[in-house]
N, C-alpha and C positions, 0 to 999 in steps of 0.2 A: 143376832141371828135367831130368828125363830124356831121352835121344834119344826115345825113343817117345813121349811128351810134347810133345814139338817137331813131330813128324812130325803128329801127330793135329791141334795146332793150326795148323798149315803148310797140311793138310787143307782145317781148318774155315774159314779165310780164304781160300783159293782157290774154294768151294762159295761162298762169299759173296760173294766177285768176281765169278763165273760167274752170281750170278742178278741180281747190279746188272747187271751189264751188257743179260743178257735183258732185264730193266723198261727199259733206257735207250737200246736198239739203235735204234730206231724211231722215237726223235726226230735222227738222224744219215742224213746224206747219203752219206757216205765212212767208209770203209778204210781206214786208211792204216798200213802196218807199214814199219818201218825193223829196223835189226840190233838195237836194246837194247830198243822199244816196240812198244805196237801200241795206234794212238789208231783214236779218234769222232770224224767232224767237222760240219761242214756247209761251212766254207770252207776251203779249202786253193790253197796253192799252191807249186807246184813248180818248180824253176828248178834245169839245167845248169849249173857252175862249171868252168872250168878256173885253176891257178893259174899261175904265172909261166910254172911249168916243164911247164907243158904238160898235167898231172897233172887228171884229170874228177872233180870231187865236186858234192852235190846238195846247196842249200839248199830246206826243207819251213817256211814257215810255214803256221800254221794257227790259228783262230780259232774260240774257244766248244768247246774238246773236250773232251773221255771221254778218261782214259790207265789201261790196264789194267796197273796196278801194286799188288800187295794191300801195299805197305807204306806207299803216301802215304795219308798224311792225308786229303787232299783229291783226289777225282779230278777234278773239273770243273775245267780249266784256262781263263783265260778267252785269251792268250795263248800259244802254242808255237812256236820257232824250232829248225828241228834241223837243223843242218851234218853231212853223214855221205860219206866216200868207199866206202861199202857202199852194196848195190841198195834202193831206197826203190820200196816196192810199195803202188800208190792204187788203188783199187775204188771203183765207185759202189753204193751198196747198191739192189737192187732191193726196192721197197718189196713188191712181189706174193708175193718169198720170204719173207716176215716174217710174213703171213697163215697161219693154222691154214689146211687144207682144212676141206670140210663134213664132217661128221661123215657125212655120206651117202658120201662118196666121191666129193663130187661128181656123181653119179647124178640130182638133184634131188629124190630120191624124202624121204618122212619121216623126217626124225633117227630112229637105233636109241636104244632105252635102254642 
């Protein structure tokens, strides 16, 4: 297999990540990216750690999620635990951004062809 070959299909799996995700954004509550992932969730939960030495890291469990990795098998996780001393960043998804507008523009007026 050639690099060009590699790159094209590297392509076409990330195009195909991108539009699972679209179809499946919408049944998810949360955000949540860490330094290696960026999951779907509906539960999550985040908890400050310090160890012995004083030292601040974050455990993220999360329950029933989405992980945007085009090389697993499976993306539905039904379990996730992620220990990270890197920044873990959680969003609520607002569901009203996920919505098309009207094709009017919102104007109320007749859909354009």
């Amino acid at each position: 297999m050639s690099s060009e070959d590699l790159e094209k299909y590297e392509a076409e799996m990330e195009l195909q990540l991108y539009r699972e995700y679209r179809d499946v954004v919408g049944l998810f509550s949360y955000v949540v990216e860490t330094e290696r992932r960026f999951y779907l969730t509906n539960n999550v939960d985040l908890q400050p750690r310090s160890t012995e030495n004083g030292e601040m890291y974050f455990e993220v469990v999360m329950e029933d999620a989405w992980v945007w990795d085009m090389y697993r098998p499976a993306r539905f996780v039904r379990n996730v635990r992620v220990v990270t001393f890197k920044d873990v960043n959680v969003e609520e998804i607002q569901k009203a951004d996920l919505e098309m507008p009207p094709a009017d523009g919102g104007r109320g007026g007749p859909e354009l062809p």
